[in-house]
C-alpha positions in Angstrom: -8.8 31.3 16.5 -7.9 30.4 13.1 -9.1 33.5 10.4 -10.8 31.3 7.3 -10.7 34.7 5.2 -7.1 35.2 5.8 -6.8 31.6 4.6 -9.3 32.5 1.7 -7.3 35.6 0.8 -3.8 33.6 1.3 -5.2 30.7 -1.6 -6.3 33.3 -3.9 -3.0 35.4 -3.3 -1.1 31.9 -3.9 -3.1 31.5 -7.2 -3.1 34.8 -8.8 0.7 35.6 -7.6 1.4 32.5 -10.2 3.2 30.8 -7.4 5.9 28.4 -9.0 5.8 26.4 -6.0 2.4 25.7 -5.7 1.8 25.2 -9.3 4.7 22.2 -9.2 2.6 20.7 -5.8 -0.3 21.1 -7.7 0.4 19.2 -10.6 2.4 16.5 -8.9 -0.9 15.9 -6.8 -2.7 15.5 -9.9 -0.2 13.3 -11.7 0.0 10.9 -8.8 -3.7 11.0 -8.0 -4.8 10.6 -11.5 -1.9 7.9 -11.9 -3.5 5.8 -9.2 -7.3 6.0 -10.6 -6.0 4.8 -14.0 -3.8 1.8 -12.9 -6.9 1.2 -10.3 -9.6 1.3 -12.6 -7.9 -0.8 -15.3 -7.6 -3.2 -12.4 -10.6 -2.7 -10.1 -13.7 -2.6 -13.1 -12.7 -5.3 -14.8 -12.2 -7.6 -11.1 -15.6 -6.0 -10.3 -17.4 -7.5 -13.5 -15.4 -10.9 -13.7 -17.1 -11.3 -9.5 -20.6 -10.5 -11.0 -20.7 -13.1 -14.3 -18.5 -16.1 -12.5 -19.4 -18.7 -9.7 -17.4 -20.2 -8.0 -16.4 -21.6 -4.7 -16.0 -19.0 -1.9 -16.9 -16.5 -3.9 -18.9 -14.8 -1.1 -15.6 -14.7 0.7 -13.9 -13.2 -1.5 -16.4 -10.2 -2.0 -16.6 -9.9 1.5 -12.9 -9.6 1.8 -13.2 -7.1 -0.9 -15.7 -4.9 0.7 -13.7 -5.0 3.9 -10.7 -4.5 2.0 -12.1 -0.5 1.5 -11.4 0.3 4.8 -7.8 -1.0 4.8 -5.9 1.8 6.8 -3.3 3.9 4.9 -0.8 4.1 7.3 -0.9 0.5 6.9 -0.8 0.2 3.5 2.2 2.8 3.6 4.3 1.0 6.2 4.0 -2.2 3.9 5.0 -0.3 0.9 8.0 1.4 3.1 8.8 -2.4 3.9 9.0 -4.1 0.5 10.6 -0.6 -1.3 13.0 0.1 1.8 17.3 -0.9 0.7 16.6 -4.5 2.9 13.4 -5.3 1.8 12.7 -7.3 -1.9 11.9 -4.8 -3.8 14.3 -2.4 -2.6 16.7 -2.6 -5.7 14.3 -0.6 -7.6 14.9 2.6 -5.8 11.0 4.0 -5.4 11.1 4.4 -2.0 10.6 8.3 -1.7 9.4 8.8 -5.4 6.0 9.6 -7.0 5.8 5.7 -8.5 6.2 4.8 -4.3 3.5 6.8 -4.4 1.4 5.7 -7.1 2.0 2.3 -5.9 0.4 2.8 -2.5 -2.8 4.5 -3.5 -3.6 2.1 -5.8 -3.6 -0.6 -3.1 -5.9 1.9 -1.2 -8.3 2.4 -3.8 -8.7 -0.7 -5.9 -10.6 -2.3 -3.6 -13.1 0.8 -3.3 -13.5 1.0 -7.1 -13.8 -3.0 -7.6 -16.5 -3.5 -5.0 -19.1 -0.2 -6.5 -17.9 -1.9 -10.0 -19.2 -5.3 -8.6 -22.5 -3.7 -7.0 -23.1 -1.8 -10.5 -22.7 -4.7 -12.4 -24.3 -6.9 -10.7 -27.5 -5.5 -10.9 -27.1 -5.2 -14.4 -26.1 -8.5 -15.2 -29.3 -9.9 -13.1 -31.1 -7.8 -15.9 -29.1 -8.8 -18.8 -28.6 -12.4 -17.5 -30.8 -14.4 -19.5 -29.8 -12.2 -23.2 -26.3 -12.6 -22.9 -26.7 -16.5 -22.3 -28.8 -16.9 -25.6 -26.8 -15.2 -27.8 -24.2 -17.8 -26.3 -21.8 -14.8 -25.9 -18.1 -16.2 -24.0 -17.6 -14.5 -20.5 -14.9 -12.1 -21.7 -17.7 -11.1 -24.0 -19.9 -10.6 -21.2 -17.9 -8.8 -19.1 -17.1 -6.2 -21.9 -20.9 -5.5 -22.7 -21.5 -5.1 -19.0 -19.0 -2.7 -18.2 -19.6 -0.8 -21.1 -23.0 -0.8 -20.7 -22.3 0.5 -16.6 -19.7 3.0 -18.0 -21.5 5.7 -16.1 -22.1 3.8 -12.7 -18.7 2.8 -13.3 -17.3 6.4 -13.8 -18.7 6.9 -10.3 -16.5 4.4 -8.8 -13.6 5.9 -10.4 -14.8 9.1 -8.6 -15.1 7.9 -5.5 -11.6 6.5 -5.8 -10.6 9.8 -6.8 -11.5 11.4 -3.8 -10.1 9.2 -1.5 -6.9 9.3 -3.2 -6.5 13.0 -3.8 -7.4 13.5 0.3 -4.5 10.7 1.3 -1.8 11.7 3.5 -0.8 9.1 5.9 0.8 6.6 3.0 1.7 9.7 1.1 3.6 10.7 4.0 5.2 7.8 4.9 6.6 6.3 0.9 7.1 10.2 -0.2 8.3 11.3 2.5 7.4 14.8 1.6 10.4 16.0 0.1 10.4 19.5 -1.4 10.7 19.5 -5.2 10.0 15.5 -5.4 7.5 14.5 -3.7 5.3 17.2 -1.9 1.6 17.2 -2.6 -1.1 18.9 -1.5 -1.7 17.0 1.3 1.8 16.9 2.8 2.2 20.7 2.3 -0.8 21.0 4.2 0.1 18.9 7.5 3.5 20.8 7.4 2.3 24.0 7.4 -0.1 23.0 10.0 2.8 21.5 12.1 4.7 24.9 11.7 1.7 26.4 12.7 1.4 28.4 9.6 -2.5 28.0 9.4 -3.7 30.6 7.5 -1.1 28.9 4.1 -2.7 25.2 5.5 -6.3 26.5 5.3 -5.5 28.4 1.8 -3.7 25.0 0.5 -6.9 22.8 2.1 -9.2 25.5 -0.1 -7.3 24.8 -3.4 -7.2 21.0 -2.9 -11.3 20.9 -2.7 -11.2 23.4 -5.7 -9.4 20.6 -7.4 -11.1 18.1 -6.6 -14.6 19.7 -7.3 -13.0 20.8 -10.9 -11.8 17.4 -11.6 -15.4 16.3 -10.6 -17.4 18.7 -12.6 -15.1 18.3 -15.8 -16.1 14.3 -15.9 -19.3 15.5 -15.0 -19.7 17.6 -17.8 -17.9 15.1 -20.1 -20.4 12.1 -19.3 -23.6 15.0 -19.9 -22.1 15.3 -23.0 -22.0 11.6 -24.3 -25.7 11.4 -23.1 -26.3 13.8 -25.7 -24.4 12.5 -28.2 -26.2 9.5 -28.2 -29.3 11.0 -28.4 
């Protein structure tokens, strides 16, 4: 039976020893997950708000290909990557494959369509509310669309969230474009399954304990940064 206070006490030695190691994992995790929630959101909100203001024709085809879009598998999406990165395939003179950009590149396809869809359900509701104001005042749609997604900032910080914590939790495309190299491309994530294939559970359970510690801080601090706009503005 696996002992969850020896892999309590193995994080917290890990943490407080000032492990160089994990400290490098740590912040690679963070720079490729974060990497992927910026490039996602810059794409995904403003998709998200150009599906609420326009019509046009199969545009309830292409939402619903969007919503099913959020449960593409990332093993799929990784193999695909691997494909068009890889020396033979068309992108291969580039060199990513096995770098954090291969990375990067793969968890945004994963969560872009997460992100745009809550963006589209958010502003959607608010457009049906603002609707009739922003027509008046004869505003252009870009115009629209910027008033709406400032306007959703907060319901839109929330799909940025959410496409946080799917990407931080990611191993199976992480795996597969990384390769989980030491030094270049290990995360959290792949330190985790390969301490768990070693058999090394305790250090896999005291790794899985810091990765939702990081993941709950990066929460709270956006948390606490949004709470403090609201007061701001009043």
């Amino acid at each position: 039976m696996i002992d969850v206070w020896e892999g309590i006490l193995q994080a917290f030695r890990l943490v407080y020893s000032l492990d160089r190691d994990l400290f490098e994992i740590v912040l690679l995790s963070l720079y490729v997950t974060l990497s992927a929630v910026i490039v996602a959101s810059l794409i995904g909100l403003p998709l998200g708000a150009w599906l609420a203001v326009n019509r046009f024709r199969f545009r309830r085809a292409t939402i619903a290909l969007l919503n099913a879009l959020m449960g593409l598998p990332p093993v799929v999406v990784g193999l695909i990557v691997y494909i068009l990165f890889s020396r033979s395939g068309p992108f291969g003179v580039f060199g990513l494959l096995f770098t954090p950009t291969a990375m990067i590149i793969a968890q945004v396809i994963i969560i872009t369509p997460l992100i745009a869809s809550i963006a589209h359900q958010a502003i959607r509701d608010l457009w049906a509310e603002y609707h009739d104001l922003l027509i008046s005042l004869t505003t252009s749609k870009k115009q629209r669309m910027k008033t709406l997604i400032w306007d959703a900032r907060r319901s839109l910080l929330t799909a940025s969230l959410a496409g946080f914590g799917r990407a931080i939790g990611e191993v199976g495309a992480i795996m597969i474009v990384g390769g989980n190299i030491d030094h270049v491309t290990r995360v959290l994530t792949t330190a985790i399954a390969l301490e768990t294939g070693k058999g090394d559970f305790a250090l896999a359970l005291g790794l899985g304990f810091i990765l939702i510690g990081l993941a709950i801080a990066v929460n709270m601090a956006i948390h606490v940064l949004s709470k403090t706009e609201r007061g701001g503005q009043w």
